[in-house]
N, C-alpha and C positions, 0 to 999 in steps of 0.2 A: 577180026583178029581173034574173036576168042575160041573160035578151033584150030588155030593155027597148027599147033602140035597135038597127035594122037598118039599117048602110047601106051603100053599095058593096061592100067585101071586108069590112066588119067584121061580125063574128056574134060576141054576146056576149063583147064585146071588152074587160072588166072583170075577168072569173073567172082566174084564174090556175090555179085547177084548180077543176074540176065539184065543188059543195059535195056529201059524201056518196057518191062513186062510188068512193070506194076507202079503203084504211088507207093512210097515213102515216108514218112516222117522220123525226126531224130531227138531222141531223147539224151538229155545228159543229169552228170550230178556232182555233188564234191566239192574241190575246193576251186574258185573263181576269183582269185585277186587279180588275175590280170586279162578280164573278161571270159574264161577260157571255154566256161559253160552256153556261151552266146545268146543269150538273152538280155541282152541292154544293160547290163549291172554288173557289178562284184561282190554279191552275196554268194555266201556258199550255201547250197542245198544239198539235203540230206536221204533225198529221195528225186525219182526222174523227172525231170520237167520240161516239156517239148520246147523245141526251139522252133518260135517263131509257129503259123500256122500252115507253112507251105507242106504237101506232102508229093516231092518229088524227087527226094534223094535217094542216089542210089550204091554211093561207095563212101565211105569214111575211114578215115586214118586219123591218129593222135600221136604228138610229141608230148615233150615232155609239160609245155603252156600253152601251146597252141594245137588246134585240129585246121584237115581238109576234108574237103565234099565235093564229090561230083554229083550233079543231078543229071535225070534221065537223059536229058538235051547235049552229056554233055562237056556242060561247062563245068569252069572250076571253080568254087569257093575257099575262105578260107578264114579263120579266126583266131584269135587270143595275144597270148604275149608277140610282137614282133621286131625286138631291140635287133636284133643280127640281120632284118627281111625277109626271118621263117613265111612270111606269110604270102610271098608274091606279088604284094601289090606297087613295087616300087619304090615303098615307102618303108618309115622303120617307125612307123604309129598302132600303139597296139589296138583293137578292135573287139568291143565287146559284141557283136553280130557279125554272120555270115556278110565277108563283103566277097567280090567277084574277082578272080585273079585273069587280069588281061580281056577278050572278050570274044577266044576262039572257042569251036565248040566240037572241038576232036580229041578231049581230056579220055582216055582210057582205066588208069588206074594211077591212084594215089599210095604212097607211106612215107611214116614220118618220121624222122631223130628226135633227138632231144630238143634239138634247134635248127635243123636241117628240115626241107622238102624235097619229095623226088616224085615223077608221075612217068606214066608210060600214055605217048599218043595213040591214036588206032591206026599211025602207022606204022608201030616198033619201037618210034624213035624215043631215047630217054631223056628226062632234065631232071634238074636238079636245080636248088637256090635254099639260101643259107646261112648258117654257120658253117665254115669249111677250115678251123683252126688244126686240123688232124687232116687234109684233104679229102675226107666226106663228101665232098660234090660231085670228086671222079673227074672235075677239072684241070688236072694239071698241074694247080697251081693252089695258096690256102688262102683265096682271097675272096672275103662272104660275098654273098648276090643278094640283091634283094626284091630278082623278079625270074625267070624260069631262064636256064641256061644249057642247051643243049648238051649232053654229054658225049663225048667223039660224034662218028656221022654214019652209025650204023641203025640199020632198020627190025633188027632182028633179037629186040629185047622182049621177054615175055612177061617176067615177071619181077618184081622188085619188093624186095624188104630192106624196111632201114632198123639197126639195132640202135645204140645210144649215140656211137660218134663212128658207125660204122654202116655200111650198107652191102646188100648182099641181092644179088640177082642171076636169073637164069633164063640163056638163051631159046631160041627157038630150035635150037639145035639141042638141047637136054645137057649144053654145058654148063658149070656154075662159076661164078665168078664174082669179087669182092675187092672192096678198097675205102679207106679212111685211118683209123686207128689203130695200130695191131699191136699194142704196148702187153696185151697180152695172152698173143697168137691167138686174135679173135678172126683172123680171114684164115688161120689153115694152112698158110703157108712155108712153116716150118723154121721161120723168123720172127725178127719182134721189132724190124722196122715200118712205118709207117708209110702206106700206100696212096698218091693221091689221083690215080684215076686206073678204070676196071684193071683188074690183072684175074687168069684164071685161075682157080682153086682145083688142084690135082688134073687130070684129062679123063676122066669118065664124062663119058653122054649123056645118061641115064637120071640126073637127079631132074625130082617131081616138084618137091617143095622146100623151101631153108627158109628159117629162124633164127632164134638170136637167146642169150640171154645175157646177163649183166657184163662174164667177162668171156664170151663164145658164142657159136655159133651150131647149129644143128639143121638137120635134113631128111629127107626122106628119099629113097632114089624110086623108081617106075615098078621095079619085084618088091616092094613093101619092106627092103632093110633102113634102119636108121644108123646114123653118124654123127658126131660130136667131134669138136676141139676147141681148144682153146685154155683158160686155167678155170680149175677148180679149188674152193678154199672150204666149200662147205656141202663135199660131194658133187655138186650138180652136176660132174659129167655122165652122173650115173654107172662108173663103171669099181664099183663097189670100194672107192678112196675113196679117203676125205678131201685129203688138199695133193692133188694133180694135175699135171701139163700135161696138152696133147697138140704135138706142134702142125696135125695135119689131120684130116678126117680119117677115125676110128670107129667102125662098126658097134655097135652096142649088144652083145648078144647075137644069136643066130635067127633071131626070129624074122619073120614076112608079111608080118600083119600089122604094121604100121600106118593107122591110115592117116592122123594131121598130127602137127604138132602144135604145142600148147607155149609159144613166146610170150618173154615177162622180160623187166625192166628191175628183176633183181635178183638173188645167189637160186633161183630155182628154174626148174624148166618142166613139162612135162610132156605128154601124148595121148594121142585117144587109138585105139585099132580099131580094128575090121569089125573085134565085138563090141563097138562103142561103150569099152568101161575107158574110164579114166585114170591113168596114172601119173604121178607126181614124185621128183627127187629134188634132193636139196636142202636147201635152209627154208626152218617152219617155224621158227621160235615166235612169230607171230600170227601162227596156224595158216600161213597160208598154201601149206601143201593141203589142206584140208582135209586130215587123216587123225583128226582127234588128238594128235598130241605135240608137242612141240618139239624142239630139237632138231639135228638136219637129219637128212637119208641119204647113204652113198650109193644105192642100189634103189630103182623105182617100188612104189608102193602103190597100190589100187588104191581110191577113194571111195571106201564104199562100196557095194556088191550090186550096183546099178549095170545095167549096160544099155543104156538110152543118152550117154550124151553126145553132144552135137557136135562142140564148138567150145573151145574153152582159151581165156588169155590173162595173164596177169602183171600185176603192175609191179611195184618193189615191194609189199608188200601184202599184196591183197589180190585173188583172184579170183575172175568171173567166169561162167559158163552157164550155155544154154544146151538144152536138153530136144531130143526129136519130139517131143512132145509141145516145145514152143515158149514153154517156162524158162527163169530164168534164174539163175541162184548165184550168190555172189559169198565168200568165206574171208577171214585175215584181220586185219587190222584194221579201224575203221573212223582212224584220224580224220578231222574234214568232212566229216558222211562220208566218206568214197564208197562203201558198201550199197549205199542206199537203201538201209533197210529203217529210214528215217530215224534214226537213235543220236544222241547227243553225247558226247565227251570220247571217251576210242578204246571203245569196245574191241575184247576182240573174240572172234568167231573161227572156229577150230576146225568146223567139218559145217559142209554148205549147208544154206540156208535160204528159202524162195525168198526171190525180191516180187512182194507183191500175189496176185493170183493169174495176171494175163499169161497168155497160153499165145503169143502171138509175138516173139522176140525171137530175132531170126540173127542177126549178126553184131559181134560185139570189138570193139576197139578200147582198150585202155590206155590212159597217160600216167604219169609219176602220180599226181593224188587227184586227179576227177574222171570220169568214164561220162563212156555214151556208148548206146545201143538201139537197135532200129524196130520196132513191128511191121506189120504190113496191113496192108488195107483190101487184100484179094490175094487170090492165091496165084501161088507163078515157081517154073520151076529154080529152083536155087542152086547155080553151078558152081561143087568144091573142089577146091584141091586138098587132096589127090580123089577123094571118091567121085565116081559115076552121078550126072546127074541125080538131085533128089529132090521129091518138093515138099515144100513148108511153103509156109504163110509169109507173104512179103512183112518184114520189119526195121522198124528205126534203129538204131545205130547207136553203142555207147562210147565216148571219146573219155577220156576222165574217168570214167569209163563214159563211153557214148552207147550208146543200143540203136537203132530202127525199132520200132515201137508203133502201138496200136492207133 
């Protein structure tokens, strides 16, 4: 499945890392009261700490208390809070470790709501299980699941992102399409009732990649333009207002060199391009555009005069990025540890700062306040969206943030 669509710059623009090309491991940090770090307890840690000693995960996603994981075989796991079913296991018991959702081993791709799961099989097909009180599941109907529940009976889903109570996906056909909450034109569609299974977003073919952030939604189409809608209250649409509606996808500029977008779980969003600098709009009052100063931006700002980063996400108020170079830096507010720069009380950190000295943190996941992030164990190539195969070093995963890690 993951060449399923070629087009302009996109190659296997789905795979977050090549299923099977390497070992794994996943690191997380932050706050854990309701196991969410996965390690047997509900201490918070304030720097990464592996879960567990297996090293063969190879996808990771994170809600807002709960994370998923596929490993290379695979299958699905899944952990933390599970009051609504977030977790798939049938059950509504929360789980302080990796427990297995079901015991098929055709799991594709994972992402996660706030209290919602969705995954894509390796044959297209999509599910979903939940919280569905906005119809977030895309079933029909807003009645939570609390084990994987197929969404209609099409084969042809490529990729999947979940915002807060919202989800967003694109076919194999380069159409986009969205449905849960749209109280404030977060799918695009020119209204502000609420959607509870797929409907498409505009008729263009051509989008690469979509995002999310607190109250919207964002994209990248195959010629490297980006789009936004939704509301903005503290700039984030990026299009040099403060507080604006955009009831449909709106171009950003004339530019073509968009190459990922940087989704977050609060009033900011950003993007990295083609020259791998990073840029960041929005609300920063807690530094987390990490531009040195606080207050919002209604129009994008560079971070810095770097052009090495990689891969960047952030949470409500705090944001991580990993760099082509394999390091890892994290900026904002640092309630909880979420930063993990092991510091105590809630600092906060204006313009990034390395977590650590490894040179070997390849893909990053964040929730409301703990991450995880992955390393790698050998080298192997690492398939983005939207860029061209590239390789880095296989890595653990941060949920909370999670990372893939060394």
């Amino acid at each position: 499945m993951s060449n399923r669509w070629k087009g302009g710059f996109i190659q296997a623009y789905f795979d977050p890392l090549t299923p099977g090309a390497g070992s794994n491991a996943i690191y997380s940090w932050g706050q854990n009261s309701y196991g969410q770090i996965g390690v047997e307890d509900t201490i918070e840690y304030s720097s990464p700490v592996q879960i567990g000693n297996l090293s063969e995960w190879d996808k990771v996603a994170s809600g807002q208390r709960h994370n998923l994981s596929i490993k290379t075989g695979n299958t699905l796991y899944a952990w933390g809070q599970n009051y609504s079913g977030q977790l798939g296991n049938g059950s509504r018991v929360d789980s302080s470790s990796p427990v297995q959702v079901g015991a098929l081993t055709n799991w594709e791709q994972v992402s996660a709501a706030d209290y919602s799961s969705y995954a894509i099989k390796v044959d297209g097909t999509l599910w979903s299980w939940g919280t569905n009180n906005s119809g977030e599941l895309g079933l029909s109907d807003t009645i939570n699941r609390s084990s994987p529940t197929q969404v209609g009976a099409l084969t042809t889903w490529a990729f999947i992102h979940a915002g807060k109570v919202t989800a967003y996906a694109i076919k194999t056909d380069g159409t986009l399409w969205g449905w849960g909450n749209n109280q404030q034109y977060q799918l695009g569609l020119g209204y502000t009732s609420n959607i509870n299974s797929p409907i498409q977003i505009g008729t263009d073919t051509n989008w690469a990649k979509v995002g999310s952030f607190y109250q919207g939604g964002q994209a990248i189409k195959t010629n490297g333009t980006s789009y936004v809608w939704g509301t903005s209250s503290n700039g984030e649409l990026g299009l040099n207002v403060q507080n604006d509606i955009r009831g449909g996808p709106t171009q950003v500029g004339a530019l073509t060199t968009y190459l990922d977008l940087v989704s977050t779980r609060g009033y900011f969003r950003g993007f990295i391009n083609t020259s791998n600098q990073l840029w960041m709009v929005g609300r920063g009052d807690d530094g987390q555009l990490g531009i040195n100063i606080s207050g919002y931006r209604s129009s994008p700002v560079q971070v810095g005069s770097d052009t090495n980063w990689d891969k960047a996400v952030g949470q409500y108020q705090t944001t991580f990025a990993t760099k082509t170079t394999g390091t890892l830096w994290s900026w904002g507010n640092d309630a909880n540890g979420r930063l993990g720069q092991n510091t105590s009380g809630s600092p906060v950190l204006s313009s990034p700062v390395q977590i650590g000295s490894e040179t070997s943190w390849a893909n990053l996941s964040a929730s409301w306040c703990f991450n995880y992030v992955g390393k790698c164990n050998e080298w192997h190539k690492l398939r983005r969206r939207p860029r061209i195969t590239k390789c880095l070093k296989q890595s653990y995963q941060v949920f909370s943030f999670q990372v893939f890690g060394p």
